[in-house]
N, C-alpha and C positions, 0 to 999 in steps of 0.2 A: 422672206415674206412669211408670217404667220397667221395660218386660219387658227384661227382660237377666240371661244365664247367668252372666257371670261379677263376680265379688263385684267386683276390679278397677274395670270399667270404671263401675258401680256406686258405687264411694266417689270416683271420680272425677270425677262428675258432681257430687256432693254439695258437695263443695268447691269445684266449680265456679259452685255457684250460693250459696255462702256468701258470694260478693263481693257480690252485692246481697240486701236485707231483702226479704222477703215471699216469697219461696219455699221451699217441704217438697215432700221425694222420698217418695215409696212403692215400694217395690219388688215387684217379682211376675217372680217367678222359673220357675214354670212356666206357659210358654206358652198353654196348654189352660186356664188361668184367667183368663186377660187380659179375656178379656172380660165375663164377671161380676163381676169385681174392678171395669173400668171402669165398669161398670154401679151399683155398689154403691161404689164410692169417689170417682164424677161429677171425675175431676181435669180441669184446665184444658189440659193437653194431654200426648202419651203419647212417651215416645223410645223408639221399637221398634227391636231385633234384628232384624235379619234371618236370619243362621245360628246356631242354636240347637240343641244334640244332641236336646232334646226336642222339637222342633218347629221350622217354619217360618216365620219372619218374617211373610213375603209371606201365606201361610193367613189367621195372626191379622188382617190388615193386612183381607183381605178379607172376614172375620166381623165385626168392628167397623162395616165401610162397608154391612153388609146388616143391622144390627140397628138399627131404628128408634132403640134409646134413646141410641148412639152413631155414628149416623151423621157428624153434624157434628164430632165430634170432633176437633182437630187432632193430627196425627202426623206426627212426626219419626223417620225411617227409620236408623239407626245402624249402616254396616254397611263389612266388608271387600270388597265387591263392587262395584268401582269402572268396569266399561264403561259405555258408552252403553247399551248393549243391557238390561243390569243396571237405570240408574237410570230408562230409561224405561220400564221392567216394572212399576218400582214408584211412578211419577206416575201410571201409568194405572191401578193396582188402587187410586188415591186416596190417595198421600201429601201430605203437604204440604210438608215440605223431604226432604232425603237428604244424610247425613253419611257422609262415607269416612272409616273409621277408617287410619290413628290422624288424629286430629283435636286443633287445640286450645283449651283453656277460652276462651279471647275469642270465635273462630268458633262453638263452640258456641252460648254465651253470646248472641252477636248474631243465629243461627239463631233462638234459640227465642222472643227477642224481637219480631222480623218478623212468624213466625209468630202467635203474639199478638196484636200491632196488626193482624194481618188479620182476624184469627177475632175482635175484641171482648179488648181485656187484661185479666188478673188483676187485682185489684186488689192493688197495692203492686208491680208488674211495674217490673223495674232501668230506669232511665235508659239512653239508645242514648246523648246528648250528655251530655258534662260541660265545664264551663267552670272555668277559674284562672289566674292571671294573667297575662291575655294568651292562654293558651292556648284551643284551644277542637276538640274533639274528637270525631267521629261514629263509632261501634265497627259501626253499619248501613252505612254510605259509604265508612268507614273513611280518614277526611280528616283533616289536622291544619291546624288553622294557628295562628299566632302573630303577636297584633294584625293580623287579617286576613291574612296574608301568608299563603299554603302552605309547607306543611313536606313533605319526600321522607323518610318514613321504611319503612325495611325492616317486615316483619310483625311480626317482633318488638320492634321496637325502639316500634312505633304500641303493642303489648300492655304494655309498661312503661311508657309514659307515659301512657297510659289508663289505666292501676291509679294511678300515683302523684298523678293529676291528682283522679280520682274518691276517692281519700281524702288531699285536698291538708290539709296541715299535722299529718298521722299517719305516724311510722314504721312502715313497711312491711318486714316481715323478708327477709331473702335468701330463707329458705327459702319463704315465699309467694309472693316474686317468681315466682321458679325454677318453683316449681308451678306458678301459674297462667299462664305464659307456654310452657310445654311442650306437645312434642304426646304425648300420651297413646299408649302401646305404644313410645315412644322415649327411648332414655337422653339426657341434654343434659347436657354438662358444663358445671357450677356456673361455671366461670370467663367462659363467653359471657355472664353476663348483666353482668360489670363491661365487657365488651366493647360491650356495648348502653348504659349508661348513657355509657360513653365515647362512644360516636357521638351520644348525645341532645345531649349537653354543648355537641360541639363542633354541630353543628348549631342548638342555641338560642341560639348568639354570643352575645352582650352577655346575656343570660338565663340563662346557663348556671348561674351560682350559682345557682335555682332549684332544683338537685337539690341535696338536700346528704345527707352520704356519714355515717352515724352508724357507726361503727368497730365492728367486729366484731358489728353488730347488723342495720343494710339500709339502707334511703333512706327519705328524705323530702322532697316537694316541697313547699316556701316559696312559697305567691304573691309 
């Protein structure tokens, strides 16, 4: 479930978590219902807003932690309010992670997974590892390597071939790529990601033909 004002960040999330099976969003838009809604729609964990014109994050954050029926609740804290001061405001009212926005779909993605394996998972909760030929890849650790060997990839470069590995021998469209390797509230020119797949390539030496480049359409990785 997410309390969250704007529609945005909202369908953002959604297709965030289209990358793996077994997850639905509900959304709850005003504040001041989060928590009957939590109450009445029991979800498996909540990504809270913190600044909301209607309300307060942190409030909601704190009514959830004193209502028996959602105490244990796990909560993910969603917010622009990135000090020290900010995120340990909101560990100690009981969060369980904290996201600066703008943020992107993998780090989400691997937040809300953690989160999860701690509190008891969902049933049908994404895979953190995926494995393909040779490769083998941790989006919690966020490790790559290739036939045992470590691989140094940049953040992005780790979020493209974690997408392309976890639907290894499906083409993957630019524009999917593009999406789910963005951070959310920032523009990213479409041409970095041929710049990413460039540096995968040269980086999987003798491997490199493992991505292969379907013209005017996106990638797909070949075991």
């Amino acid at each position: 479930m997410i309390v969250e004002d704007d529609p945005a960040i909202v369908k953002a999330v959604e297709k965030t978590l289209t990358m793996s099976p077994g997850f639905s969003v509900e959304w709850v838009q005003d504040p001041d219902k989060a928590v009957s809604e939590a109450i009445s729609r029991r979800p498996d964990l909540v990504l809270l807003d913190v600044r909301m014109p209607s309300g307060d994050g942190r409030m909601v954050l704190q009514a959830l932690r004193e209502n028996t029926a959602t105490r244990s609740l796990p909560v993910i804290l969603l917010t622009g309010l990135a000090s020290e001061a900010d995120k340990v405001l909101g560990f100690n009212l009981g969060a369980d992670d904290y996201v600066v926005k703008p943020f992107g779909a993998m780090e989400l993605m691997a937040r809300i997974q953690a989160v999860l394996r701690r509190s008891g998972p969902a049933t049908g909760a994404a895979a953190t590892a995926v494995s393909a030929g040779g490769l083998e890849l941790d989006s919690t650790q966020r490790t790559a390597k290739l036939h045992g060997k470590e691989l140094t990839l940049q953040p992005r470069e780790f979020e493209v071939l974690f997408l392309l590995a976890a639907h290894a021998g499906k083409t993957l469209s630019r524009d999917f790529l593009i999406e789910h390797t963005s951070s959310y509230g920032r523009r990213v020119p479409t041409r970095s990601l041929d710049t990413h797949i460039k540096n995968l390539r040269r980086k999987l030496g003798a491997k490199s033909a493992m991505i292969r480049t379907l013209p005017k359409v996106g990638y797909r990785l070949e075991p």
